[in-house]
C-alpha positions in Angstrom: -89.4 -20.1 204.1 -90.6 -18.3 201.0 -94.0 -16.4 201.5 -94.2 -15.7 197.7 -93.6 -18.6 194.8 -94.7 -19.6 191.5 -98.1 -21.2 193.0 -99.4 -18.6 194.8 -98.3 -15.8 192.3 -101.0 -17.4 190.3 -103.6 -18.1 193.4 -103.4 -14.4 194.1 -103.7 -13.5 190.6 -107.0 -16.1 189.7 -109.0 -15.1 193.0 -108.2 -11.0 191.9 -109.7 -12.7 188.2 -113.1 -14.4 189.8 -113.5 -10.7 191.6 -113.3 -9.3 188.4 -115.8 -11.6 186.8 -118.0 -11.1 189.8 -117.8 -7.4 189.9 -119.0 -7.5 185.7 -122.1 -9.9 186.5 -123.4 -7.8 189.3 -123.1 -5.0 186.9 -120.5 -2.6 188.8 -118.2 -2.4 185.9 -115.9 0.0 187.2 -114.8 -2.2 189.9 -114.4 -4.8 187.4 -112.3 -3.1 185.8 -110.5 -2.0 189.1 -109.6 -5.9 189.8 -108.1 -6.5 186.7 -106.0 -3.5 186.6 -104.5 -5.1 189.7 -104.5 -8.4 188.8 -102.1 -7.4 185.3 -100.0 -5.1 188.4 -99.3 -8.2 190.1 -98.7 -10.7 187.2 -96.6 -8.0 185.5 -94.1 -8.0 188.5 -93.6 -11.9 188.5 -93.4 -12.7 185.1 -94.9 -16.2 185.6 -97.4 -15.7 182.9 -97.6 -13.0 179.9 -101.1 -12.3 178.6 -105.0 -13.2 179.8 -107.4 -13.9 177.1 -110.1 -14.3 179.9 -109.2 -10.9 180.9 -109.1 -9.2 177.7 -112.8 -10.7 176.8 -114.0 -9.3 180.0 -112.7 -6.1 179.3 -114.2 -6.1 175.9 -117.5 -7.5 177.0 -117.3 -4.2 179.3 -116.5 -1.7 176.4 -119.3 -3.2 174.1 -122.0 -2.2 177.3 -121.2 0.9 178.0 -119.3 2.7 174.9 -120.9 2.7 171.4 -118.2 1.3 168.6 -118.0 3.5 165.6 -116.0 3.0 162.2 -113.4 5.7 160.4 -115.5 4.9 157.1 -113.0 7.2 155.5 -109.6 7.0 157.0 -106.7 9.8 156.4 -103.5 7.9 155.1 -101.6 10.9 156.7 -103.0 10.9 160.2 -101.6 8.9 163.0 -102.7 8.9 166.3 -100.1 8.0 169.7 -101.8 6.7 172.7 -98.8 7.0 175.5 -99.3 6.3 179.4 -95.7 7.1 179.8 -95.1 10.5 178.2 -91.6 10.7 179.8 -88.9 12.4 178.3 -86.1 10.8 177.2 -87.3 7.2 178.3 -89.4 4.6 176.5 -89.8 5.3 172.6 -92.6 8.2 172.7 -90.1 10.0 171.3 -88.3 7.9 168.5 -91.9 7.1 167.0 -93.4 10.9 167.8 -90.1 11.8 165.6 -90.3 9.0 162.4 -94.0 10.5 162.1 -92.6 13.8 161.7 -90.0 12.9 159.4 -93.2 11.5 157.3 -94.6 14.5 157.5 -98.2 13.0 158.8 -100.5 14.7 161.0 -100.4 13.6 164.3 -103.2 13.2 167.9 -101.0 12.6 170.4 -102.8 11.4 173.7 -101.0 11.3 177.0 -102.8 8.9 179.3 -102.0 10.5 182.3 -103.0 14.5 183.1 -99.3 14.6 184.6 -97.4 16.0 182.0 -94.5 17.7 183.7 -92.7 14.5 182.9 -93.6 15.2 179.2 -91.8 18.4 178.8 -89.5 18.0 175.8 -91.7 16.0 174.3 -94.9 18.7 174.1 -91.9 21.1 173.4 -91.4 19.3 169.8 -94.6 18.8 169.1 -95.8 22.0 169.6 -92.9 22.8 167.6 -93.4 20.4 164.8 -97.1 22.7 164.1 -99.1 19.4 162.5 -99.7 17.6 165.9 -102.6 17.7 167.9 -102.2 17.2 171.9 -104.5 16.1 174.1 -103.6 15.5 177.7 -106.2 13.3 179.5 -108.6 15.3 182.0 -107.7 14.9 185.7 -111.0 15.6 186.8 -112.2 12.4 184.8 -111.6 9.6 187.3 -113.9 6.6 185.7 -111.9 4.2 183.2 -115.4 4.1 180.7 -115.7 8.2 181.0 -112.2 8.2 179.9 -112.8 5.8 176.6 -115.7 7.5 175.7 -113.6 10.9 175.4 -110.8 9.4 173.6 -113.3 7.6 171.2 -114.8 10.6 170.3 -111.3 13.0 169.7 -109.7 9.6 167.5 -113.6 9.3 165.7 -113.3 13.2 164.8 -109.5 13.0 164.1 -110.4 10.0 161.7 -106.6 8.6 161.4 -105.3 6.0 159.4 -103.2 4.3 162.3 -103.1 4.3 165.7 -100.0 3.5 168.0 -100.3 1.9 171.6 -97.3 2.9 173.9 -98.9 1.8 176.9 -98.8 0.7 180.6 -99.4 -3.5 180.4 -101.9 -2.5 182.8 -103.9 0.4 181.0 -107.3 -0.7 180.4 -108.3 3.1 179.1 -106.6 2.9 176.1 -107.9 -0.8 175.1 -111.8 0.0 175.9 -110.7 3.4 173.7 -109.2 1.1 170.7 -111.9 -1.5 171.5 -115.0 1.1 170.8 -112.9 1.7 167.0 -113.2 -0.1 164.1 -111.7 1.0 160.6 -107.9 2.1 161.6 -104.6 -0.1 161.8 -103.8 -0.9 165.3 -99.8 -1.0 166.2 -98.9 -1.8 169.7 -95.5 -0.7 170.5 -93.9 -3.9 172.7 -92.0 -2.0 174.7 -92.0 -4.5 177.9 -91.4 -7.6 175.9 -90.3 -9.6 179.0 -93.3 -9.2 181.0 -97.1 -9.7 181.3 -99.4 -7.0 179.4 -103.0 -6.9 178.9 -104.2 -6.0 175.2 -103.0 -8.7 172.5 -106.1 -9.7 171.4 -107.0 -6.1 170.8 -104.4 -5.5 168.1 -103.3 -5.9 164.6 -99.8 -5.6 164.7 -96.7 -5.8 167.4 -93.4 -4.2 167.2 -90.8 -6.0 168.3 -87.4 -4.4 169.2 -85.3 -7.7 169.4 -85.5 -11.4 168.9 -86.6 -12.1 172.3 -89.7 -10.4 172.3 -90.7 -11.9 168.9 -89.8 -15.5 170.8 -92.2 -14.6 173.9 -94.9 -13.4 171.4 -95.2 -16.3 169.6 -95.0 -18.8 172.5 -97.0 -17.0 175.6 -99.4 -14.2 173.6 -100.9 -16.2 171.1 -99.4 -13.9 168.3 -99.0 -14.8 164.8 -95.5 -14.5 163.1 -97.6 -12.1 160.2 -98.4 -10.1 163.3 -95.0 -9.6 164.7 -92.9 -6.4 163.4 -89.7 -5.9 163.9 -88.0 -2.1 164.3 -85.0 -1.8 166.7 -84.7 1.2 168.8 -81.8 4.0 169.9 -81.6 6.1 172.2 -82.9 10.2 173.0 -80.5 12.2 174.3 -81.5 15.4 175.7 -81.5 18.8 173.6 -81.3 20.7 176.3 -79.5 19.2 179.6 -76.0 20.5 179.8 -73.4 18.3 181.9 -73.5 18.7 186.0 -69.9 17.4 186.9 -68.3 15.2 188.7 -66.5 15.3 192.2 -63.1 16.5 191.4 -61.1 13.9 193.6 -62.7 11.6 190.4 -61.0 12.9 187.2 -58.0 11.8 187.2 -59.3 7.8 187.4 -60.6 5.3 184.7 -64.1 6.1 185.1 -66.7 2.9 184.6 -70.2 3.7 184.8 -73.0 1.8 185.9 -76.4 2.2 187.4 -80.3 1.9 187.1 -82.8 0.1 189.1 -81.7 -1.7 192.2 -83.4 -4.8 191.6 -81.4 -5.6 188.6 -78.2 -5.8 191.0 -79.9 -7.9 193.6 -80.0 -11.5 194.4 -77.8 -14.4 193.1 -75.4 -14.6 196.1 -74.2 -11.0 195.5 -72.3 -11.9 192.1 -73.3 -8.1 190.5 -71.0 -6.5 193.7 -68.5 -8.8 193.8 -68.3 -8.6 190.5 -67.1 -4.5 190.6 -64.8 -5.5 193.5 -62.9 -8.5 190.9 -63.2 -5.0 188.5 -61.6 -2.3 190.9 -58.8 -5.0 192.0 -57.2 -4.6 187.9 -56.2 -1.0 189.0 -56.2 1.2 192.1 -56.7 4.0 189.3 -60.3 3.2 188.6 -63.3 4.2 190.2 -67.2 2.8 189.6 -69.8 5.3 189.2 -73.2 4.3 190.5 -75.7 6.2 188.5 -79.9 6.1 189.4 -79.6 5.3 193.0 -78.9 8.5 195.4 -80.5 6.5 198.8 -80.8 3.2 199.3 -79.8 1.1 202.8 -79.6 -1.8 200.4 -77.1 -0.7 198.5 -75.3 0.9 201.4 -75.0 -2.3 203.0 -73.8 -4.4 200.2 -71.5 -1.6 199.1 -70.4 -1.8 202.8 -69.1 -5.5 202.6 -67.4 -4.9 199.1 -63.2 -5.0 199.6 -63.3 -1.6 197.6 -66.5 -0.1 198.6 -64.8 3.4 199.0 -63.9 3.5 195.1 -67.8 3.1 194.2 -69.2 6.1 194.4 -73.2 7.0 194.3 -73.9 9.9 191.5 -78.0 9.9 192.2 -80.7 10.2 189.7 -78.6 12.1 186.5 -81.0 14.1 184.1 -77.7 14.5 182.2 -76.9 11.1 181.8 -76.2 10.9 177.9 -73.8 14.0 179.2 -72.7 11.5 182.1 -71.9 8.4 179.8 -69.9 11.1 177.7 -67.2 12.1 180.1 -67.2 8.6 181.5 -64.2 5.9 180.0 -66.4 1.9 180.2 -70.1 1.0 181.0 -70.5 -2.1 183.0 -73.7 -4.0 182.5 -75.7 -4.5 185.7 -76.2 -8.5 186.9 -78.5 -10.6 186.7 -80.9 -8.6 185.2 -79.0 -5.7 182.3 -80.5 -2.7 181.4 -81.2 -1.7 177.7 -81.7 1.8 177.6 -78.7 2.3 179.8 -76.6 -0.4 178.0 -77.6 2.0 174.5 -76.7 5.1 176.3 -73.1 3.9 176.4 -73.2 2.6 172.7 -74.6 6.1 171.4 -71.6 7.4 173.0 -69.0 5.0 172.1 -68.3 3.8 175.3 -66.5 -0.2 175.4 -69.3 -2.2 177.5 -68.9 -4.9 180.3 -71.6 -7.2 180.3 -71.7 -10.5 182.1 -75.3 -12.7 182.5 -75.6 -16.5 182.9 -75.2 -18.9 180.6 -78.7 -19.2 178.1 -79.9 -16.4 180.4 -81.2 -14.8 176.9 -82.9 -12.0 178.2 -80.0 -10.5 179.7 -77.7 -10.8 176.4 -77.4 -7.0 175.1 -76.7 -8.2 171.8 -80.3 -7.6 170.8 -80.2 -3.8 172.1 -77.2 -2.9 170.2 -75.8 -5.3 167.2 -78.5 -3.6 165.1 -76.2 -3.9 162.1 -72.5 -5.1 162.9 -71.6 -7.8 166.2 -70.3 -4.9 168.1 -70.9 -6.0 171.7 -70.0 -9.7 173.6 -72.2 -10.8 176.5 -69.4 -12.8 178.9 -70.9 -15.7 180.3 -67.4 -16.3 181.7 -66.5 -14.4 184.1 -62.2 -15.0 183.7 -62.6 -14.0 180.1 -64.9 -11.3 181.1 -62.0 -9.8 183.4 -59.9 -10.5 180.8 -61.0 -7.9 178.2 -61.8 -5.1 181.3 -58.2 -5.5 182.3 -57.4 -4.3 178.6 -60.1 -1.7 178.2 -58.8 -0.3 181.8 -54.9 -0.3 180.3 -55.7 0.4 176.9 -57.0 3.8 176.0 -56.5 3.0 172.1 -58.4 -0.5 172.8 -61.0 1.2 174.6 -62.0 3.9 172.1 -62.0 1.6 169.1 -64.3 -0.7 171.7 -66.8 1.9 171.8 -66.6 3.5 168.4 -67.6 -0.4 167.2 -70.4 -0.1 169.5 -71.8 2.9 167.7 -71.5 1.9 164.8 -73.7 -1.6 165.6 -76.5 0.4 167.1 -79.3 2.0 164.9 -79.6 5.9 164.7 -82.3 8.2 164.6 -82.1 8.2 160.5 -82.1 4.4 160.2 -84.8 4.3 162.2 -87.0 6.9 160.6 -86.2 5.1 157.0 -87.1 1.7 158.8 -90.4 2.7 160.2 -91.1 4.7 157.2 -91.1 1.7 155.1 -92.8 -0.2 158.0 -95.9 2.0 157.6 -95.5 1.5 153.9 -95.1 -2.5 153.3 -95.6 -3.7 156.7 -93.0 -5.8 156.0 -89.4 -5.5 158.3 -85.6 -5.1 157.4 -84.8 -7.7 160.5 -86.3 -11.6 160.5 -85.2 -12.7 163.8 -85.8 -16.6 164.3 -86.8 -17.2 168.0 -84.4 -17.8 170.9 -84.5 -20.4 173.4 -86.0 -18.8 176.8 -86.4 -20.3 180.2 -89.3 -19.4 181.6 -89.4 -20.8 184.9 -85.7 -19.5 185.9 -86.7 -15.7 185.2 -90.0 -16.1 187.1 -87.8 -17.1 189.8 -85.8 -14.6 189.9 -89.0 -11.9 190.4 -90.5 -14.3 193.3 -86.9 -14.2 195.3 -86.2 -10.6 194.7 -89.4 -10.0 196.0 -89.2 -12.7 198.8 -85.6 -11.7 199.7 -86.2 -7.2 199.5 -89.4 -6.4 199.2 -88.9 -4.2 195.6 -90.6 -5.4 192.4 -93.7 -3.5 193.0 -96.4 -6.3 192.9 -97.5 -5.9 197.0 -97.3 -1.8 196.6 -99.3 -2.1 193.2 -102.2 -4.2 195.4 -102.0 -2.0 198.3 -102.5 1.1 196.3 -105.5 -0.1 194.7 -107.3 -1.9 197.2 -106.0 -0.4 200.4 -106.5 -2.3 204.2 -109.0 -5.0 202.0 -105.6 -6.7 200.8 -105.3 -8.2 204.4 -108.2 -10.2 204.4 -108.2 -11.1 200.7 -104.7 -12.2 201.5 -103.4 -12.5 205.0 -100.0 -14.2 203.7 -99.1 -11.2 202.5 -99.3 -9.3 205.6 -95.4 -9.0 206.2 -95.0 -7.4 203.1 -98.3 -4.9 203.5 -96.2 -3.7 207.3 -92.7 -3.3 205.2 -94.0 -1.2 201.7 -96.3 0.9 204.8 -93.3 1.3 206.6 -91.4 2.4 203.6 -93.8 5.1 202.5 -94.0 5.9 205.6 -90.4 6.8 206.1 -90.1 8.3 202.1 -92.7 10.9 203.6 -90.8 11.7 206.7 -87.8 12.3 205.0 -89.5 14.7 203.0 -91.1 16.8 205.5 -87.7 16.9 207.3 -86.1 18.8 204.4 -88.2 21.7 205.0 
């Protein structure tokens, strides 16, 4: 029996809402705020819903109580400001869009959300380096949501920009009371998790969209107007400075195929993904699979276990030299059900031939909208002979396999495209791409989420509650008292296996 579905997803979701709501009448605004930062947690891991107007009036009717708004009476048209809660190198598009403003030649306030910025490296690095940008890295002593607007309000007031950019968590209710207190600049949220739930539509005046399918969700589940929706495909950052760690040596003499990310987009749907690599490894006894992004996982161990050639798929961890890694590699093959974009780029920047299967009007999971930018360089296989087909003759064909990949590069955008894109973006808001919208089913990638989480326990919605609201989650919502014992157990064990390597 499934604990989790569709029903109570949203049950869980409206009685975290009515807290909210009753937190703001009794005046205790902070934990107001608290229950609907866990409330867009849990939507964002089910994907059953994608935006709250309720929500985003509560957290406005917040800001106007307790922050003052101002107007930039006299904006600068070369000042930008970048509100990021990522801030991690070499992920997300902090960098692409840090990089087009420099290529402008504006001045720049970059905010990072979190005061954790050993993630943010090579990023500070540049802009330190650039010499017209402005960091600011949030206080860690400032704990309070409102505290934290009022700052920012008062650096972006001072700093008096022209535009502002949102690169944010869905969840990150300090950036929209910051944006909310701020009249008088162009607001630009960067739609970075176009498949999901995120908080802060209503707050904004434009959306960039990377691909058609985000445009399609905007329009149909966040209210968004087609004059709102912007459209600037993205590539990928490769590392300036992370050299290439190696491989095992009893590898390098075999067709290398490279695959890898986050578990959960290998999971579920009667094992196809692993079966998949085993119909793969059968073409030749000369090729090997490369796992890359998972280094411990009993999951994976145990599905790996019942696989026919297990012992020619081989874990390579967490890589920080993965654009070094997808470079000495021969083929990329696409995780199933659920494909990954940045990884799926990584191979295209590197013209690597791709293997990518998904279901059938499974549009999500097509990587045509990551990388045929400007030519149809990559094919989605939603049949799986014909998809064994073509990796028999990228495994046979060297010749076959590097004119694969070198039509892959040349379909994805690069960094100069880009900056002459977004360039023109700022100048016309008008876009070089008019994608018309793509038919989406809803209800079959919700259920993916719900079984994922019903079936392993991974997508982040029970640990996101439990973080938050600690032992009160039991009696708010005793059903999910299975999953409370499994994510303590987990973190549990994560800590013990730390302590034990000292």
């Amino acid at each position: 029996m499934k604990v989790i579905d569709k029903k109570y997803v949203i049950s869980v979701y409206s009685k975290l809402s009515c807290m909210a709501q009753k937190k703001y009448d009794k005046g205790q605004y902070q934990k107001c705020l608290k229950y609907i930062r866990v409330a867009s947690k849990w939507a964002y891991s089910f994907n059953c819903f994608y935006s709250d107007m309720v929500l985003e009036k509560l957290i406005r009717e917040v800001g106007s109580k307790n922050i003052n708004n101002d107007s930039i009476v006299s904006p600068n048209l070369n000042k930008y400001v970048f509100l990021d809660s990522f801030g991690w190198d070499n992920r997300c598009l902090t960098q692409q869009y840090l990089r087009a403003m420099m290529d402008m030649g504006v001045q720049i306030l970059y905010i990072l959300l979190t005061p954790i910025s050993s993630n943010s490296k090579e990023i500070l690095r540049e802009l330190y380096e650039y010499g017209k940008a402005t960091v600011y890295i949030m206080d860690k002593h400032i704990n309070n949501d409102i505290e934290k607007a009022c700052v920012l309000r008062q650096k972006i007031l001072n700093f008096s920009p022209s535009c502002l950019f949102l690169h944010i968590f869905p969840w990150d209710i300090t950036a929209l009371l910051t944006i909310h207190s701020i009249k008088g600049v162009i607001k630009y949220n960067i739609n970075l998790t176009d498949h999901a739930y995120w908080l802060g539509n209503t707050f904004i005046d434009y959306n960039i969209e990377f691909r058609a399918y985000g445009k399609t969700v905007s329009l149909e589940k966040r209210n968004l107007y087609e004059e709102q929706l912007l459209a600037l495909p993205y590539y990928p950052i490769v590392s300036k400075y992370t050299e290439f760690q190696g491989f095992p040596s009893c590898l390098l003499k075999n067709v290398k195929i490279l695959t890898g990310g986050n578990l959960y987009k290998m999971l579920g749907k009667n094992n196809v993904f692993f079966r998949l690599m085993d119909d793969i490894l059968d073409l030749s006894p000369h090729v090997v699979i490369l796992v890359a992004g998972i280094s411990d996982s009993k999951i994976f161990e145990h599905k790996r276990n019942l696989m026919k050639n297990g012992d020619r798929v081989v874990l390579i961890g967490i890589r920080k030299d993965i654009s070094a890694v997808f470079s000495n590699c021969d083929i990329y093959l696409g995780t199933y059900p659920l494909s990954g974009g940045l990884m799926t780029q990584y191979a295209a920047i590197n013209s690597k031939p791709i293997i990518a299967y998904a279901d059938n009007g499974d549009v999500c999971n097509y990587i045509e909208g990551v990388i045929n930018h400007y030519e149809r360089g990559v094919k989605t296989y939603t049949n799986k002979n014909e998809l064994i087909t073509y990796a028999r003759k990228l495994i046979s064909d060297e010749n076959f396999r590097v004119a694969e990949g070198i039509k892959n590069a040349n379909s994805l955008i690069n960094p100069e495209r880009f900056n002459i894109a977004f360039r023109n973006l700022m100048r016309t808001n008008r876009s070089e791409w008019n994608w018309g919208k793509v038919n989406i089913d809803y209800n079959s990638f919700a259920s993916y989420y719900i079984d994922i989480e019903n079936s392993y326990h991974i997508s982040g919605g029970i640990a996101s509650i439990i973080s938050e609201m600690r032992f009160s989650v039991l009696y708010m919502f005793p059903r999910l008292l299975p999953f409370t014992l499994i994510v303590c157990w987990r973190l549990f064990a994560k800590k013990m296996r730390r302590l034990n390597r000292f």
